[in-house]
N, C-alpha and C positions, 0 to 999 in steps of 0.2 A: 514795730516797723517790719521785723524779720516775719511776722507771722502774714500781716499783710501782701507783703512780699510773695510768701509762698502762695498764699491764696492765688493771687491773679496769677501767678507761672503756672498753679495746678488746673487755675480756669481756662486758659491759654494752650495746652497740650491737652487738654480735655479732647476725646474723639469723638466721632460721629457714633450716633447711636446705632449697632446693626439691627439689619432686616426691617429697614423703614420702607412701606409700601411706598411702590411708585404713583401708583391713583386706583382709585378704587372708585365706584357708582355711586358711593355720594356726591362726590367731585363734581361728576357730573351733574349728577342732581342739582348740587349747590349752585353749578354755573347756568344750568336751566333755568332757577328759581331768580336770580339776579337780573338777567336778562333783562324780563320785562317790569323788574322795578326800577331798574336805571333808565327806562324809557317811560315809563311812566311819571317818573318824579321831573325828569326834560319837558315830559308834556305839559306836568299839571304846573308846576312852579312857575310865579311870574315872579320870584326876586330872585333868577339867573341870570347875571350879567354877561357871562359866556357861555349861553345855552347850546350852541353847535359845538362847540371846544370840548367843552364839557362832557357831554353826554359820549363824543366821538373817543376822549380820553378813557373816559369808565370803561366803556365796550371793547375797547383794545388792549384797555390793562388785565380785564378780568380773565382771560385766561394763562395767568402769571397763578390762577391759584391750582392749577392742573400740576404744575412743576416744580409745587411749595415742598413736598419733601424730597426731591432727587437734590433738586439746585435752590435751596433755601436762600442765599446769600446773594445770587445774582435776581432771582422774582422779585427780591424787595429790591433791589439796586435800582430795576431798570424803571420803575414808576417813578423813585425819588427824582434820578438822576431828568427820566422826561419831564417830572412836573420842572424842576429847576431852568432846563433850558427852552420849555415854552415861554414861561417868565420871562425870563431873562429876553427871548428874541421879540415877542409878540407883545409883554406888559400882559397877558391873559393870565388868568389864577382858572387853569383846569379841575383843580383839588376842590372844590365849591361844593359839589353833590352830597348830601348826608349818605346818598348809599357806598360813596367811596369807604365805610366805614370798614368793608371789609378788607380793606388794606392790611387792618389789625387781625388779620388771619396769619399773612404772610410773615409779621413780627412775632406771634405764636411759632410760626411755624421755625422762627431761627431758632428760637430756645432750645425748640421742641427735638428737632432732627438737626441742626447743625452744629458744624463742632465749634469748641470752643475759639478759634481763630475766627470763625465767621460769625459767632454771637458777636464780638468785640468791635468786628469792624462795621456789622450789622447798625451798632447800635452807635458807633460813632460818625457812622454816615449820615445816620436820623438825628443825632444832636447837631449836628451841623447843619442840614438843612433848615433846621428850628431856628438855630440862632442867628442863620443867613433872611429868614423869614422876619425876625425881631431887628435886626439892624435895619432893615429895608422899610422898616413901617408897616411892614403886614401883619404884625402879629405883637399884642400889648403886651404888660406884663402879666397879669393875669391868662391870658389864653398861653404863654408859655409857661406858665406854673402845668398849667393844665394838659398840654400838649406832652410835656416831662410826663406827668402820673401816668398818661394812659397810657405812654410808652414803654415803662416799667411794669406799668401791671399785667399788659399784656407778654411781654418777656418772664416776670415772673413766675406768669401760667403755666407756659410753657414749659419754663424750669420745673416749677411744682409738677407737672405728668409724667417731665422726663426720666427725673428722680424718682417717682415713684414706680413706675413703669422696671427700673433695673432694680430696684427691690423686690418687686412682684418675679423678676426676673432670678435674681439669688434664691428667692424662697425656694422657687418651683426648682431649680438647679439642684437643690439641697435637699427636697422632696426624692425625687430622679437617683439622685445619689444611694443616699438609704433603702430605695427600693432596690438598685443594684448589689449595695452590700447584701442585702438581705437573700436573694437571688444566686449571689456567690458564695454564701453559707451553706444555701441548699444545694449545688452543683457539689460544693468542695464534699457535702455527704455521700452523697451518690456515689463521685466519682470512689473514693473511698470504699464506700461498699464492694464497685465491682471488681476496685485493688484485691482486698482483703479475700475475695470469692476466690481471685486468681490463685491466690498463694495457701487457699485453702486446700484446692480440687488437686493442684500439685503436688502441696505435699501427700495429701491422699493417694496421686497415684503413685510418688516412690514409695511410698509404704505397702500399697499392694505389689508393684513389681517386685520390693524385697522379700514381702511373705511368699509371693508365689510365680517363682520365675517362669514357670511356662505360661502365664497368663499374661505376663510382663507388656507385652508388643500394645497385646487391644489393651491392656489399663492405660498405656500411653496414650496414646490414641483416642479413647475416652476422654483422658484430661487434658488433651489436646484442644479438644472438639469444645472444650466447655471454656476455657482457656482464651479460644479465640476467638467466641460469642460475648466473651465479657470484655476481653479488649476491644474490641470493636464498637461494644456500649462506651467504655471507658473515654473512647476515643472521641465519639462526638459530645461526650459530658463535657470533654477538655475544652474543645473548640468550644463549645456554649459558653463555658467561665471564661476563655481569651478573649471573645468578645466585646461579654458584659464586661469586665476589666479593663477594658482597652479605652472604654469609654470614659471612664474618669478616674482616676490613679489613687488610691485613698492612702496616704501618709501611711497608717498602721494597717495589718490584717485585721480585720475585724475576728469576735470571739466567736469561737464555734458552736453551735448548738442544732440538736435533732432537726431533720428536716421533719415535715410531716406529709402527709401521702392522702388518697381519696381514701382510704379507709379511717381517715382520720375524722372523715365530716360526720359520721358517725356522734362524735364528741361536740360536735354543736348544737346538739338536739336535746337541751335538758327538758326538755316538758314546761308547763306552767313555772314562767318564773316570778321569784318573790317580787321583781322590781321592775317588770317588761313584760313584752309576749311571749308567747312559749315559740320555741323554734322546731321546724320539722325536717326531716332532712328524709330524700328520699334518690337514691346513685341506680341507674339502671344503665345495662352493659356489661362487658368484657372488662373486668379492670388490668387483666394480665398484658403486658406490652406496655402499656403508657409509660412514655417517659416519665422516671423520678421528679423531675424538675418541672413538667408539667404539671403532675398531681401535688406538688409544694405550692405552684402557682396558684394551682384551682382552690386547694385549700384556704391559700392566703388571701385571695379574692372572697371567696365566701366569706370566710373568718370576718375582712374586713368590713362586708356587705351586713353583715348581721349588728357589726357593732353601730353602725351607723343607724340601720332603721334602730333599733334602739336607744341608739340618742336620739334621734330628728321624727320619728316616725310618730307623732302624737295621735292618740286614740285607738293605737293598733291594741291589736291582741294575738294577731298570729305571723309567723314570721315563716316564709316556704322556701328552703334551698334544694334544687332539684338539678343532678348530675345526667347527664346521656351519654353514652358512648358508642363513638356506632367506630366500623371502620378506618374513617381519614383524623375524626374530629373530635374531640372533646366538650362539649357545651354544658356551661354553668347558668343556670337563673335562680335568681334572689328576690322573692317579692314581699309586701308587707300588706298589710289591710287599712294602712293608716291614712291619714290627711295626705293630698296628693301636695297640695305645697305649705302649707302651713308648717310653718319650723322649721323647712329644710332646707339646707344653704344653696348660694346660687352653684349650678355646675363646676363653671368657669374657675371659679375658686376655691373649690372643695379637693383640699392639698389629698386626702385620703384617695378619692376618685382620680388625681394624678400618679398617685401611687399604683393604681390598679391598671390605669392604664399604658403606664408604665411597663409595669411587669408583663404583661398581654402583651405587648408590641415588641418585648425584648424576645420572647420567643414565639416570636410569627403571628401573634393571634391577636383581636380586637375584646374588646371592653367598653360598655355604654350605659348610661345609668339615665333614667329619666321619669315623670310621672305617669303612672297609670290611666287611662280614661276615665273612668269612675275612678273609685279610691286607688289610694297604696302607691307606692315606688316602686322599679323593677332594676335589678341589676345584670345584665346579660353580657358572658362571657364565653369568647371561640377561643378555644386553643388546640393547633392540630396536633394530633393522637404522638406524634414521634419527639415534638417540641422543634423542629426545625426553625433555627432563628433566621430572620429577612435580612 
C-alpha cells in the first residue's frame, strides 16, 4: 500500500516536461490536412444524424491541436466539456465523425507535455465523461471496455516518449559532462605550464641579478617582460576552466593527465593498419600562438574522428586528417573513402559527434559531421586560433 502510495504522490508532483515546442509547421500541416477530411466525410456520409452539428463541432475543435503542448490540460477539457453540454442542451451526439479521432492527439499530448497534476485530472475528466456517456444509454458495455483501452493507450504513448525522451536527455547531459571534464584536464595543463614558465624565468632572473649586479635592472626587466606574457595566457586559461566548470560541478576533481597539442596528430598516422585504413595526417600553418586548449581540442576531435570512421566506415581504406591555420582560425577536416551511409549511426544520436560538438562550442568554434556526395564521411571542425569561449 505504502509503495502504491508513493507511486501516485511521485506521479502527482511530476513536472512539466522543459523546452516543450509551442507549434511547430507540422501543426499546421496536420491542421491543413484535417480540414478538408472532416468536410469531406460531412459530405460523403449519409449515416450522420447530426451532420451540421457535426461537421461545425470538428472545425472548431481542431484548432485545440495548435495549443496541445503549451496548454495540454485545458485543449482536452474544452472539447469534452463542449461535447457534454451540446448533449446535454440540444440531445445532439457532435462526437459522431470517425475524423474526431484526432482528439487522441490531445490525450498524447497530456502524457506527453503535461505535468503530472494535469495527466490525473486529464484522464479523470475522460472517465467521467465515459461513464456519464454509459449511464445515459449512449455507450454499451462493450464500447466502454473499448473507450477505457484507447484511452490508456494513448496516455501510455505518451508516457512511453516522455520517459524516453529524459533519458535520451540524461545520456546527452552525461555525454556534455565528460567532454567538460575532459576539457578541464586539458586547461588545468596549460594553465600549469604557464605557472611553472613564470616561476622558472624568475628564478632565472634572481640568479642572474645575483651573479651579476650590474646587469641586475634589464635581467629584471627581461623576466618581467616574460612573466607578464605568461600571466596573461594563464589568465584567460583560468577564465576558459571557470566557465567550462561553472557549467556542471562534478563531485570529485577528475585525474590529471597530458594534455595533447597539434603536434601530436602526427601520432595518428600509423600507415597501413593491420585492422582498418591507414590514417594520413597532413597540419599546414603557424602552429606558434594557438591556444593550448585549442590544439587539445583539435586533437581530440580528430583523435575522435579517426576512431569512428574506423568503426562505422565500411569499405574504407584511407582515412585524411588535415589541419589549416591561417590567422583568426584553426580548421580541422576528417574524411574517409568508405560507404557514405552504410554502418554509420544516425547523427542525432552519435553520443561521440555530441562530444565533439560539445567541445567546439565550449571554446567558440563549430563541429559537423556528415556524408560525402560520392563515397566517404567528412568531419569538419572551426576553432578560432586564441580559443575565445561564446
Amino acid at each position: 500500500m505504502m509503495g502504491v502510495q508513493g507511486l501516485l504522490r511521485s506521479l502527482w508532483a511530476e513536472p512539466r516536461p522543459p523546452h516543450a515546442p509551442r507549434r511547430v509547421w507540422r501543426d499546421w500541416a496536420l491542421v491543413g490536412v484535417l480540414v478538408p477530411v472532416i468536410v469531406l466525410e460531412g459530405v460523403l456520409r449519409t449515416d450522420l444524424q447530426w451532420r451540421p452539428v457535426s461537421m461545425i463541432f470538428s472545425l472548431v475543435m481542431l484548432p485545440t491541436l495548435l495549443w496541445r503542448r503549451a496548454h495540454p490540460l485545458p485543449m482536452l477539457a474544452v472539447p469534452v466539456v463542449v461535447t457534454g453540454a451540446v448533449q446535454y442542451l440540444t440531445g445532439a451526439d457532435p462526437a459522431e465523425m470517425a475524423s474526431l479521432a484526432y482528439m487522441l492527439i490531445l490525450l498524447y499530448s497530456l502524457s506527453r507535455w503535461g505535468s503530472g497534476r494535469e495527466a490525473v485530472t486529464g484522464l479523470g475528466l475522460i472517465s467521467a465523461a465515459i461513464l456519464v456517456a454509459a449511464v445515459s444509454g449512449r455507450l454499451v458495455a462493450g464500447d466502454i471496455v473499448g473507450a477505457f483501452t484507447v484511452v490508456f493507450a494513448a496516455l501510455a504513448l505518451g508516457g512511453t516518449f516522455r520517459y524516453r525522451a529524459r533519458a535520451r536527455m540524461r545520456e546527452i547531459d552525461q555525454v556534455k559532462l565528460l567532454e567538460r571534464e575532459q576539457l578541464a584536464r586539458d586547461l588545468h595543463d596549460t594553465v600549469a605550464h604557464h605557472v611553472s614558465a613564470m616561476a622558472i624565468r624568475a628564478q632565472a632572473g634572481i640568479a642572474t641579478a645575483g651573479a651579476d649586479p650590474d646587469n641586475a635592472a634589464e635581467a629584471a626587466v627581461d623576466a618581467l617582460r616574460v612573466i607578464e606574457a605568461e600571466a596573461s595566457r594563464t589568465l584567460a586559461e583560468m577564465r576558459a576552466m571557470v566557465l567550462v566548470l561553472r557549467r556542471d560541478a562534478s563531485p570529485a576533481p577528475p585525474a590529471l593527465a597530458p594534455s595533447p597539442h597539434l603536434a601530436d596528430l602526427e601520432g595518428l598516422a600509423d600507415g597501413r593498419s593491420r585492422v582498418g585504413p591507414s590514417v594520413e595526417v597532413r597540419v599546414e600553418g603557424d602552429l606558434d600562438g594557438v591556444a593550448p586548449s585549442v590544439g587539445a581540442a583539435i586533437f581530440r576531435i580528430a583523435q575522435e574522428s579517426v576512431t569512428n570512421a574506423r568503426r562505422h566506415a565500411r569499405h574504407a581504406t584511407r582515412i585524411e586528417v588535415s589541419v589549416a591555420v591561417d590567422d583568426s582560425s584553426v580548421r580541422l577536416r576528417v574524411n574517409d573513402d568508405g560507404d557514405s551511409t552504410a554502418g554509420r549511426p544516425v547523427v542525432a544520436a552519435g553520443y561521440g559527434l555530441l562530444g565533439m560538438i560539445e567541445r567546439a562550442g565550449l571554446l567558440g568554434g563549430t563541429c559537423e559531421a556528415g556524408p560525402n556526395p560520392g563515397r566517404g564521411w567528412t568531419v569538419t571542425a572551426v576553432l578560432p586560433r586564441t580559443g575565445a569561449l561564446t
